[in-house]
C-alpha positions in Angstrom: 17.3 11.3 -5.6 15.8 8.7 -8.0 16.7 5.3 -8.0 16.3 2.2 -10.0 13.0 0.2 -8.9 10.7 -3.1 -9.7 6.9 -2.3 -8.6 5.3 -5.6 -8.1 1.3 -6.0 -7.8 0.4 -8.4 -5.7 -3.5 -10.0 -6.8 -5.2 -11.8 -5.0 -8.8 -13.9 -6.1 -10.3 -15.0 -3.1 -11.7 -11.6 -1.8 -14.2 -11.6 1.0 -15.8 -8.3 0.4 -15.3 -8.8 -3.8 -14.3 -12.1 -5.2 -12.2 -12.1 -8.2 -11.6 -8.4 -7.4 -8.6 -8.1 -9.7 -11.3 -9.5 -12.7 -13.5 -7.2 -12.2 -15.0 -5.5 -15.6 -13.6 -1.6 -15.4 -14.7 -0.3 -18.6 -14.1 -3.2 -20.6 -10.8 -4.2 -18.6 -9.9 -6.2 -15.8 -9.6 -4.1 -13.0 -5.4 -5.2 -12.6 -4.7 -4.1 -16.1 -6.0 -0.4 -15.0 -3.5 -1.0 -11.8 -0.2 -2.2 -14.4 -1.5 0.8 -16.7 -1.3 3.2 -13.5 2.0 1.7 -12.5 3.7 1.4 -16.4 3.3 5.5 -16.2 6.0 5.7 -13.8 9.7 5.3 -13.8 9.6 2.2 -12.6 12.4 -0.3 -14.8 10.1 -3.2 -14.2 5.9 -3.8 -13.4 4.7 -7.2 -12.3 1.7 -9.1 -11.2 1.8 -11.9 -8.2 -0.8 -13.7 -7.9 -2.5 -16.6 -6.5 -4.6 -17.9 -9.1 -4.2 -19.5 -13.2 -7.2 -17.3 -14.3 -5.6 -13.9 -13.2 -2.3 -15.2 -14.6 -3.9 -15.9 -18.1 -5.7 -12.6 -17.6 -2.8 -10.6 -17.3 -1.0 -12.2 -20.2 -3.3 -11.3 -22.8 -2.5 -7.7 -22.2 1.1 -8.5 -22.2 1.8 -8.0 -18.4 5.1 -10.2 -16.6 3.5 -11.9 -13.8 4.2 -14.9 -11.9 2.3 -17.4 -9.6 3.0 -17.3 -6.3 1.7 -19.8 -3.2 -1.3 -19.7 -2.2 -0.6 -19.4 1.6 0.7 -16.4 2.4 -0.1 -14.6 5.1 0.0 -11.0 3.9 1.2 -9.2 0.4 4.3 -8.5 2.1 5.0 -11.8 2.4 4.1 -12.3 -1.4 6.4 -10.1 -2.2 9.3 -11.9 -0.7 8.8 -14.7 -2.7 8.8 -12.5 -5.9 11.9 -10.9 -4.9 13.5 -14.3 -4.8 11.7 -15.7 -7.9 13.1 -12.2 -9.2 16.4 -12.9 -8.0 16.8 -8.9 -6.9 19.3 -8.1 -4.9 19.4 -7.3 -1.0 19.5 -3.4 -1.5 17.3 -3.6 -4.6 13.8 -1.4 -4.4 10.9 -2.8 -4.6 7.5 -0.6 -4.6 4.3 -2.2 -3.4 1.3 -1.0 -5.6 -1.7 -2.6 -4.2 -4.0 -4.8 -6.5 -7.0 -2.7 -6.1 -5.7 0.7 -6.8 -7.0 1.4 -10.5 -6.4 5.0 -10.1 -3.5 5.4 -8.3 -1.5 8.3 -9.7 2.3 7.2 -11.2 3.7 10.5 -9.2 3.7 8.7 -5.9 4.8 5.4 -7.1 7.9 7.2 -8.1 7.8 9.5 -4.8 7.8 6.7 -2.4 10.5 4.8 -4.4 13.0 8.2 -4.5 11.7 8.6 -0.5 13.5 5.2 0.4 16.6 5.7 -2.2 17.1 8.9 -0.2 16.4 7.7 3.6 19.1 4.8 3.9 18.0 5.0 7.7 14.4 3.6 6.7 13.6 0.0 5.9 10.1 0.9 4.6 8.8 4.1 2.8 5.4 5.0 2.8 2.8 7.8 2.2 0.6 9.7 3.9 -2.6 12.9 3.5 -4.3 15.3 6.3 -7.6 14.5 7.5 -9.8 16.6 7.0 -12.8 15.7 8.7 -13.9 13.8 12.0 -15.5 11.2 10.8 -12.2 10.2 9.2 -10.6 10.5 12.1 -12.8 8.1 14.2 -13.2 5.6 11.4 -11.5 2.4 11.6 -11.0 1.5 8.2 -9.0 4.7 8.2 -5.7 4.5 9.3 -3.8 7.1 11.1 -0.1 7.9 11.4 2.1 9.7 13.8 5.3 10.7 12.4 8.9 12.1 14.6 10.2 15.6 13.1 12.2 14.2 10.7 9.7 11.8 9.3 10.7 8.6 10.6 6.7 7.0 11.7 6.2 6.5 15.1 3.3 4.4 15.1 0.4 3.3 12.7 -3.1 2.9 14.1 -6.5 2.3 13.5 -7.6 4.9 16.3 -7.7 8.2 16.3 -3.8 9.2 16.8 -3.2 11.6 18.9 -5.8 11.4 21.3 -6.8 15.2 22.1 -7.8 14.5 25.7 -8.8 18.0 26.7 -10.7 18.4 23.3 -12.5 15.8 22.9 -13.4 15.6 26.3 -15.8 19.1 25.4 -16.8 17.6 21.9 -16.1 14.9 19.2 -17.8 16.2 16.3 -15.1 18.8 15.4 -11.5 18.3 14.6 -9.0 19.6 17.4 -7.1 22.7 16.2 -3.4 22.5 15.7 -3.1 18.2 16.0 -2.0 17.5 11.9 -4.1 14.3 11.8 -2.6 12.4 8.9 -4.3 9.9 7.1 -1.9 6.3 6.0 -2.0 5.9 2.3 -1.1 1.9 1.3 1.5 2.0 -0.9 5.2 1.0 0.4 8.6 0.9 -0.9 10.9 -1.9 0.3 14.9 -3.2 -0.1 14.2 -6.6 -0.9 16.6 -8.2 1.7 14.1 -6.4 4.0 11.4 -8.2 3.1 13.2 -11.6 3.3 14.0 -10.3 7.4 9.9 -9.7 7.4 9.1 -13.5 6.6 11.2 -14.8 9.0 9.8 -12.8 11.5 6.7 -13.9 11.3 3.7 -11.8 12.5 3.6 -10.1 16.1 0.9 -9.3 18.5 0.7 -5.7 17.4 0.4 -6.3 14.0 -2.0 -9.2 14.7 -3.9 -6.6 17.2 -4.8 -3.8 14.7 -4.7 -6.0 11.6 -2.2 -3.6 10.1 1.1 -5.4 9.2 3.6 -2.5 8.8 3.7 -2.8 12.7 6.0 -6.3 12.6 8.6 -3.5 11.1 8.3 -0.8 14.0 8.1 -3.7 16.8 11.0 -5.0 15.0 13.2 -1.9 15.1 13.0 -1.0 11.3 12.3 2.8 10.8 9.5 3.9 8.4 9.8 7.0 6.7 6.8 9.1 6.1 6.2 11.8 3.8 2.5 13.7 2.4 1.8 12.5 -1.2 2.6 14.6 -3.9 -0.9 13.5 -5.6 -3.9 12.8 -3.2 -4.7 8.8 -4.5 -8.6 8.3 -5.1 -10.3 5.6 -2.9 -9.3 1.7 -3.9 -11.9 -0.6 -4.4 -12.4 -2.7 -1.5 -16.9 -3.4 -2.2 -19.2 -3.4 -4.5 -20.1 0.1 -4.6 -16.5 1.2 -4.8 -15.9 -0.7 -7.9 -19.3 0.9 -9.3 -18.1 4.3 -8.4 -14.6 3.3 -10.2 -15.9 2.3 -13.0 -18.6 5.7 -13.0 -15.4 7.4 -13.4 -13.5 5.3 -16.2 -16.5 4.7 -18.0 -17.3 9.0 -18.1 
């Protein structure tokens, strides 16, 4: 089921890992341009850059990207993109798809899957994405994100610990993965309705969400399902340091 959809990337400057991330030289372009490039190859009827900052605006107009300034305070991209949905003008049931600022390789297929995955799950508020893990290490790292799903694909929960906990495994060893548990690894891109995200605001965060640091978890605590389904195209890592963005650009500058 395809559907009509705006992908909006939200850009942030002030990065505490990476300042002016979304500048950063990839092979002689601003690491956002790769991002709109990514996100102009899929079916999306409209791509555009929120951001924070004057100088990422100007950026993004001299390779002929829509983008808009947003506020400065916001509390999380989600909340970004409310205000662009209203700036927009979309309507309630319009989609909106999330492509993260940092995310110069993202493949157009899943943009486009996780937009169709909403238009064809009316029971979902969110859609999002997922991969297997594959290794332990994975599993027990924090940065990873794990995600438990219900049989017909509707998440459960979202965590930065290892979900499900094999008790009787890893109580003989933690340096294998438990056989039969389909670990699944969260991959950050989300489709939204847009009157969804203007419930999300007024919300405001909760102590789960604030817990983990993970704010899909205001939806679940709020009631709103989130449907879950295994990429079509494994993404490559974003750039969240240094060496990512020097291993990104290694592979756009080959």
């Amino acid at each position: 089921m395809s559907a009509a959809f705006t992908v909006v990337i939200p850009a942030r400057y002030a990065s505490t890992r990476l300042p002016g991330k979304p500048l950063q030289d990839i092979a002689g372009k601003p690491m956002v341009q790769h991002v709109w490039e990514q996100a102009k190859k899929s079916s999306a009827s409209r791509v555009v850059v929120a951001t924070d900052d004057a100088r990422i605006v100007e950026a993004c107009k001299v390779f002929g990207a829509e983008v808009l300034l947003t506020r400065e305070d916001h509390n999380s991209g989600t909340d970004r993109l409310a205000e662009v949905a209203t700036q927009l003008g979309l309507a309630a049931d319009a989609i909106v798809v999330n492509v993260q600022g940092d995310e110069p390789l993202i493949p157009p297929s899943i943009i486009d899957q996780v937009a169709a995955n909403l238009a064809a799950n009316p029971q979902a508020g969110i859609a999002t994405l997922a991969e297997p893990i594959e290794d332990v290490t994975a599993l027990f790292n924090p940065n990873v994100v794990k995600v438990v799903a219900d049989k017909s694909g509707l998440a459960l929960t979202f965590s930065r610990a290892p979900l499900a906990w094999a008790r009787d495994a890893f109580a003989k060893s933690r340096d294998v993965l438990p056989a039969g548990v389909p670990y699944r690894r969260h991959i950050g891109i989300y489709a939204y309705r847009a009157g969804f995200l203007h419930d999300f605001v007024a919300w405001g965060p909760c102590w789960l969400e604030d817990t983990e640091c993970l704010e899909q978890l205001r939806a679940l605590y709020n009631g709103v399902r989130i449907h879950v389904a295994d990429a079509l195209e494994a993404p490559a890592a974003g750039v969240d340091t240094a060496e990512d963005l020097e291993r990104v650009r290694r592979l756009l500058g080959a």
